[in-house]
C-alpha positions in Angstrom: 87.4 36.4 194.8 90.3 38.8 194.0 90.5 42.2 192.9 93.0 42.3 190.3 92.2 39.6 188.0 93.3 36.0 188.1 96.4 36.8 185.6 97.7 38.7 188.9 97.6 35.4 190.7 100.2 33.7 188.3 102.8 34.8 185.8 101.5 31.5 183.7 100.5 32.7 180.3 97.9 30.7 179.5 95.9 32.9 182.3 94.2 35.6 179.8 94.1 39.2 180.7 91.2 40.4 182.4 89.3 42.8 180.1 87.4 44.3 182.4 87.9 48.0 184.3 91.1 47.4 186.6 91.3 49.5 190.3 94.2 51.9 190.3 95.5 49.6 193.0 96.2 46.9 190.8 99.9 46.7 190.1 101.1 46.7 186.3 97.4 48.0 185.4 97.8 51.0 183.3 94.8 53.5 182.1 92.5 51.0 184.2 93.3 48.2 182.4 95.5 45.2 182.7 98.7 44.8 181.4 101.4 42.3 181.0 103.1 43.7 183.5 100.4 43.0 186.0 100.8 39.1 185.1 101.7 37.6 188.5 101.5 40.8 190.3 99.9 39.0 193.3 101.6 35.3 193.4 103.1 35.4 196.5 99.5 36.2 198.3 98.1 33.0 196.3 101.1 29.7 197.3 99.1 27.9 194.2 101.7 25.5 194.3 101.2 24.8 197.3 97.5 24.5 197.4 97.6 21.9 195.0 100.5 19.8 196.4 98.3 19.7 199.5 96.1 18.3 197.3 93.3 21.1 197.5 92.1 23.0 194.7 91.4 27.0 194.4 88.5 28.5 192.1 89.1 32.4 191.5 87.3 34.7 189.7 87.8 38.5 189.6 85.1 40.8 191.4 85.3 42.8 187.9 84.3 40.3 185.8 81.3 39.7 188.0 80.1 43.2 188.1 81.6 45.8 186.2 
């Protein structure tokens, strides 16, 4: 779970937005929503390279998304 979206966890643009109500903690987040500045705001707390060439996968979702 993470608390600023999944497009905070990579700068990849395929990630959408999240569209739900964004913490004021959330970096690149503007008016409590998310921006594209916020796109891979978080990557270096998530080495998803590096999970996967361990050969692991990751499933995130955003706590917003989940209750809002």
């Amino acid at each position: 779970m993470d608390f600023c979206g999944n497009h905070a966890l990579t700068a990849d643009p395929r990630v959408p937005l999240a569209r739900s109500w964004m913490g004021k903690s959330c970096a690149g987040c503007s008016n409590n929503a998310a921006t594209e500045a916020a796109r891979g705001s978080q990557a270096t707390n998530w080495p998803l390279a590096e999970i996967i060439g361990r050969g692991y996968a990751l499933a995130a979702f955003y706590s917003g998304d989940v209750d809002s």
